[in-house]
C-alpha positions, -999 to 999 in steps of 0.1 A, spaced: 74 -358 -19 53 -325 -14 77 -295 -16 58 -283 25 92 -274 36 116 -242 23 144 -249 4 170 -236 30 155 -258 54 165 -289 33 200 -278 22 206 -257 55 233 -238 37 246 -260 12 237 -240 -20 242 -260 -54 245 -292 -62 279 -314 -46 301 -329 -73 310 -368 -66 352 -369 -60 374 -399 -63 410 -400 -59 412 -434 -74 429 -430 -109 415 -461 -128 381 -479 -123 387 -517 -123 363 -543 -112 379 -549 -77 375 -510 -68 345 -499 -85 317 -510 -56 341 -492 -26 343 -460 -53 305 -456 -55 296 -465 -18 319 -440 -7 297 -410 -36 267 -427 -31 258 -398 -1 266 -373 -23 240 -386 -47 216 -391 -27 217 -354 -12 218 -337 -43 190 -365 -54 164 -349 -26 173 -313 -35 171 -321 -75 138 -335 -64 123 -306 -42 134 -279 -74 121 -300 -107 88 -300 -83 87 -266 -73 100 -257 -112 65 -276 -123 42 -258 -93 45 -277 -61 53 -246 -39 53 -245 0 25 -220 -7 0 -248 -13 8 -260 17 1 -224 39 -18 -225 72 -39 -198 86 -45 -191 126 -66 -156 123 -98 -164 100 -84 -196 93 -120 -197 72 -104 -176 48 -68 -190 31 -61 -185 -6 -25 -203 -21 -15 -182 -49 11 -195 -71 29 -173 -90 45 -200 -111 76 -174 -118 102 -202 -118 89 -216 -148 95 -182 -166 131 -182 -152 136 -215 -164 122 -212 -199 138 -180 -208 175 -199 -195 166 -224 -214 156 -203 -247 185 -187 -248 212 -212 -250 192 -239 -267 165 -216 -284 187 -220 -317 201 -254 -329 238 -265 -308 264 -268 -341 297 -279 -348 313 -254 -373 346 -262 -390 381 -249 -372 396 -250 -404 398 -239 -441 397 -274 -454 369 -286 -478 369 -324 -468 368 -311 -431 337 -288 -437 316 -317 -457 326 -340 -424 313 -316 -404 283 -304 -423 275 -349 -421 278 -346 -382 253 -322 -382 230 -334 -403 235 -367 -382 225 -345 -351 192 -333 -370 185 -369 -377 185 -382 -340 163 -347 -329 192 -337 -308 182 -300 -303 148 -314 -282 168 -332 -268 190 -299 -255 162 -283 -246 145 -313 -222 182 -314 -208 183 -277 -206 152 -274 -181 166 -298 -158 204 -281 -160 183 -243 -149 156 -260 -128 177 -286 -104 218 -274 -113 229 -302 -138 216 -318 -162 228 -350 -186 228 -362 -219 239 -399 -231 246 -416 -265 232 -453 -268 234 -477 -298 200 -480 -317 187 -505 -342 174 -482 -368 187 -463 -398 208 -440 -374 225 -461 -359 227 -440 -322 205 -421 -306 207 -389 -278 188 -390 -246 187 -371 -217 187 -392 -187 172 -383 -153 196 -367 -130 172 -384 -100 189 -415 -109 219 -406 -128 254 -389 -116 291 -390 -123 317 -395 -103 355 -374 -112 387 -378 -101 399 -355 -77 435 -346 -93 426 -343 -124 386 -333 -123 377 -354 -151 353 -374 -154 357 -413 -148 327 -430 -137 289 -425 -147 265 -446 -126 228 -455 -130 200 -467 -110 180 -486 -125 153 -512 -119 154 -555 -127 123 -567 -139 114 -575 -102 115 -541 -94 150 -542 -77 175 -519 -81 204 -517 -98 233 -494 -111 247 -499 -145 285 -477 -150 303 -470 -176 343 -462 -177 363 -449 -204 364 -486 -219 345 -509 -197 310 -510 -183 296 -536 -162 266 -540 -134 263 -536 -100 238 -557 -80 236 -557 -41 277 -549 -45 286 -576 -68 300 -565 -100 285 -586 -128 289 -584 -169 323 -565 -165 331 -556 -202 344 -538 -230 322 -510 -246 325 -499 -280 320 -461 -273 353 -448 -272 345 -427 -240 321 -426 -215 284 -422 -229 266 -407 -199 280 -368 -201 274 -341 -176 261 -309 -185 261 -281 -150 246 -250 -153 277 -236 -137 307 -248 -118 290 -244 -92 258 -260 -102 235 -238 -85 200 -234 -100 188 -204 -117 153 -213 -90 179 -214 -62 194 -180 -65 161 -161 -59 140 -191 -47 134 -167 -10 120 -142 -31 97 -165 -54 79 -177 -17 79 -142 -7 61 -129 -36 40 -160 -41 28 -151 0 23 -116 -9 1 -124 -34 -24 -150 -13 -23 -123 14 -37 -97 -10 -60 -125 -19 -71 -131 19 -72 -94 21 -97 -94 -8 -120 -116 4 -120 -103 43 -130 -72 30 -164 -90 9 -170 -114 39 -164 -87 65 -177 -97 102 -209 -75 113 -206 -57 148 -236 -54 170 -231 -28 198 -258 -31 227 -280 -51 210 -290 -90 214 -298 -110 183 -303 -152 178 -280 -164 148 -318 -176 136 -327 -140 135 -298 -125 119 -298 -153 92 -331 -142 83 -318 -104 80 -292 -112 59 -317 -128 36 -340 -98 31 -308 -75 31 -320 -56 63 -309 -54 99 -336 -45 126 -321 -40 160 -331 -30 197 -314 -18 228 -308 -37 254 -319 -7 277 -330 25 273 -294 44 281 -271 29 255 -279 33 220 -275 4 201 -259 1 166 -248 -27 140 -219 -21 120 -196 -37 93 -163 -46 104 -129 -41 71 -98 -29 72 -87 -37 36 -53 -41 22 -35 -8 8 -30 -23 -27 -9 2 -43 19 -4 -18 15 -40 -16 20 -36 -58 54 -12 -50 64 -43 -29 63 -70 -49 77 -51 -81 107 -47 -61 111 -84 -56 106 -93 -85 128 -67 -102 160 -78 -74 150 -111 -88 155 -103 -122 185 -81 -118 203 -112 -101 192 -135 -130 201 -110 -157 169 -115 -169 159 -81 -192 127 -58 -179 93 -63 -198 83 -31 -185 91 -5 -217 91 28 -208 103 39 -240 88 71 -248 97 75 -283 129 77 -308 151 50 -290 167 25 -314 165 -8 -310 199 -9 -294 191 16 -271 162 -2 -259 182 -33 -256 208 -15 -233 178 0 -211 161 -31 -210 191 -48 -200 192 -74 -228 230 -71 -238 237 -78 -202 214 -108 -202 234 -119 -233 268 -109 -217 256 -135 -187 244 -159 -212 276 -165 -228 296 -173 -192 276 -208 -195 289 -216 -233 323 -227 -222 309 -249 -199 281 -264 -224 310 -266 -257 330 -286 -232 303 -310 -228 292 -310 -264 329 -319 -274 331 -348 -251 290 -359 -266 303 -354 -299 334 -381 -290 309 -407 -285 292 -398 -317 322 -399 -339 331 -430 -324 297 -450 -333 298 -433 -366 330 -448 -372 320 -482 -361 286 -484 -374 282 -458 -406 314 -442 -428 344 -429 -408 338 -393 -410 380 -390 -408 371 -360 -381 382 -356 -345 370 -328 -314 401 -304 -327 382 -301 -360 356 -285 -352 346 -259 -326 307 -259 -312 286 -228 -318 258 -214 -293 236 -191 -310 221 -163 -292 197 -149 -314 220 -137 -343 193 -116 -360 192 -95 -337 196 -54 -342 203 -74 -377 205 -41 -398 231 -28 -378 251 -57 -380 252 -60 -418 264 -20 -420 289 -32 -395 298 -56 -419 298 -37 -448 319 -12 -432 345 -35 -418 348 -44 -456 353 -13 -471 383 -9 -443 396 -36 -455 398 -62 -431 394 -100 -440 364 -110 -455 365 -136 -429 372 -120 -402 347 -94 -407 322 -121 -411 329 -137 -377 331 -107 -360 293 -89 -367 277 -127 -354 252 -127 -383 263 -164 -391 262 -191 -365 290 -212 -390 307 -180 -403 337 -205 -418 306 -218 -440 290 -185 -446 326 -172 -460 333 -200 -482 297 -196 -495 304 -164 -503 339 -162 -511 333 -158 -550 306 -128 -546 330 -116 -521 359 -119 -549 337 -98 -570 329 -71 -550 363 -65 -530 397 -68 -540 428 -75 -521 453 -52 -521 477 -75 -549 447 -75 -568 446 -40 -565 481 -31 -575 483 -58 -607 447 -39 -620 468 -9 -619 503 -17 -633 475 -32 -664 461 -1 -669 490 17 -668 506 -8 -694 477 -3 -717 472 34 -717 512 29 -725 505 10 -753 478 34 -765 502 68 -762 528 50 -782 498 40 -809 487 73 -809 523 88 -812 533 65 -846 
């Protein structure tokens, strides 16, 4: 499907992507084909609109498709492929550093368990498999990622299934998910959808439950990841101006190349196209009056494009664009003595961090119920880790080293006030697993600062020895 039509007139209103509701509270065989016939619309309109952004994400653009009625000769389609940049700096900056699960508690077996999960989650290449999963939850509003068994040394694997043919259905009292459904094709080329339940998963061919069975992954393996609760697109909030600036832009183009191919004007004057073709050649025009009482004159017909305020324009855009997006300003007007905070403020990079972290309660939630499945299969088909989801919480780095030097005098500072090695730790965000980086640390730590009972037993020593050495001195 070529993207010739704006994205308002597919949606007509209906920003961000419907969620599938049921108010059935357990799937069983004898309800599951009424369940998804009665979602199945909602699947198939988010399906066309998923469809129309991953497209326009990757270039196709209504501006390809631009028609011309004045000097139709002349029609330039400029794509300024700006939802690509939206999408890959969204993307960067919650899956730019690894996804991992650091420890909840201070508990060495618990720490080793979780250091094997995530060395389990660098095994199967998880964090490309965030980022491919990433592009489609900014591009298109949702994304998915699903645990299946594998064969080889690991004995799962992550993928990140295509949300053209994949969607989950929740239940409508509790909003938790209790179907996942996909379409797939038989070896004829037929379709299909294969489900999965908390327990069972089965087949459903032309409404006819088949292979209705048990499942081994304690949970359901197909996991929904939005980009917000309301799964609107980062393209869809400013996808009005992306057209506008992209038909700025082929208008300046058209205006360009109007002004080079300008029409000539002949006043008074009669000429054969034969004739004037031959001018043209030798770079001359030599013309005659039609009479004697009008004078007769050739001219160059332009009117070019004011450029400078056709730039003004479309900086505008495209700064309301990035203002809406929280996206920081390339443009550094820095002029001399800022510190890299300050230029962060100005830039607008703390508040394009600020809006970064709204998403991380909604991607830790779907990492905990990834991370279910995981365990599960570990259990069954490796050593039982002896973990659950409440031992661990799921970090999101956004760039930790950032403004770094200020952090670690933060730190240092916290420290000499006093306050818990640990919790000073956690709070400067140096250390994506700050539980690790303290018990790492804990015996330099031990060395350097002393709690207060340390504090007040050196003390009462010193005092008992220079005691001992008054009485000495005395006898």
């Amino acid at each position: 499907m070529s993207n010739r039509m704006t994205l308002q007139e597919i949606v007509r209103g209906n920003y961000g992507r419907k969620i599938a509701y049921t108010n059935v509270e357990k799937i069983t065989p004898e309800n599951i084909v009424s369940v998804i016939g009665k979602c199945i619309g909602v699947f198939n309109f988010n399906k066309t609109v998923i469809e129309y952004l991953w497209n326009y994400y990757k270039g196709d653009q209504p501006i390809r498709y631009r028609k011309k009625v004045v000097r139709d000769d002349i029609v330039n389609k400029v794509v300024e492929n700006h939802a690509y940049e939206i999408v890959q700096f969204k993307v960067g900056q919650t899956y730019g550093e690894p996804v991992q699960f650091v420890s909840r508690k201070d508990d060495e077996r618990i720490n080793k368990a979780v250091d094997i999960l995530n060395d389990y989650m660098v095994d199967v290449d998880k964090q490309s498999k965030d980022i491919k999963s990433g592009e489609w939850q900014s591009a298109t509003g949702t994304s998915f990622k699903a645990v299946q068994f594998s064969n080889g040394d690991i004995k799962f694997r992550i993928v990140s299934p295509n949300p053209l043919n994949t969607f989950v259905i929740y239940n409508a009292n509790t909003e938790e998910p209790i179907l996942a459904v996909q379409e797939s094709k038989d070896r004829n080329g037929k379709l299909y959808k294969r489900c999965f339940t908390e327990t069972h998963s089965c087949e459903v061919h032309d409404s006819s439950v088949t292979d209705w069975r048990l499942h081994a992954f304690g949970g359901i393996p197909i996991v929904e990841y939005p980009n917000n609760h309301e799964r609107l697109s980062d393209i869809e909030l400013v996808i009005d101006i992306l057209d506008s600036i992209n038909n700025m832009q082929s208008n300046r183009m058209d205006s360009i190349e109007q002004f080079v191919q300008s029409w000539v004007k002949f006043v008074n004057c009669d000429i054969d196209s034969e004739e004037f073709e031959k001018m043209k050649m030798q770079g001359a025009l030599v013309v005659k009056s039609n009479n004697g009482e009008n004078k007769a004159d050739v001219d160059i017909m332009t009117q070019e494009l004011n450029q400078t305020e056709s730039q003004v324009a479309k900086d505008d855009l495209w700064d309301n664009a990035l203002s809406i997006l929280a996206i920081p300003n390339k443009n550094n007007n820095n002029s001399g003595g800022d510190t890299q905070g300050a230029v962060q403020l100005r830039n607008g990079w703390d508040f394009s961090k600020t809006r970064a972290k709204l998403k991380d309660p909604i991607v830790k939630a779907a990492e905990k119920r990834l991370a279910k499945v995981v365990l599960n299969i570990i259990r069954i088909k490796h050593d039982d880790l002896g973990i659950t989801t409440r031992d661990f919480d799921v970090q999101i780095n956004h760039s930790p080293q950032d403004n770094m030097y200020t952090k670690s005098q933060t730190l240092y500072q916290l420290l000499q006030a006093g306050i818990h090695p640990l919790i000073a730790v956690k709070t400067v965000g140096l250390w994506g697993d700050s539980e690790k980086t303290f018990l790492l640390s804990k015996p330099y730590m031990d060395a350097l600062w002393q709690t207060a009972e340390e504090k007040e037993e050196q003390e009462r020593r010193a005092a008992e020895i220079a005691k001992q050495s008054q009485t000495v001195a005395e006898e």
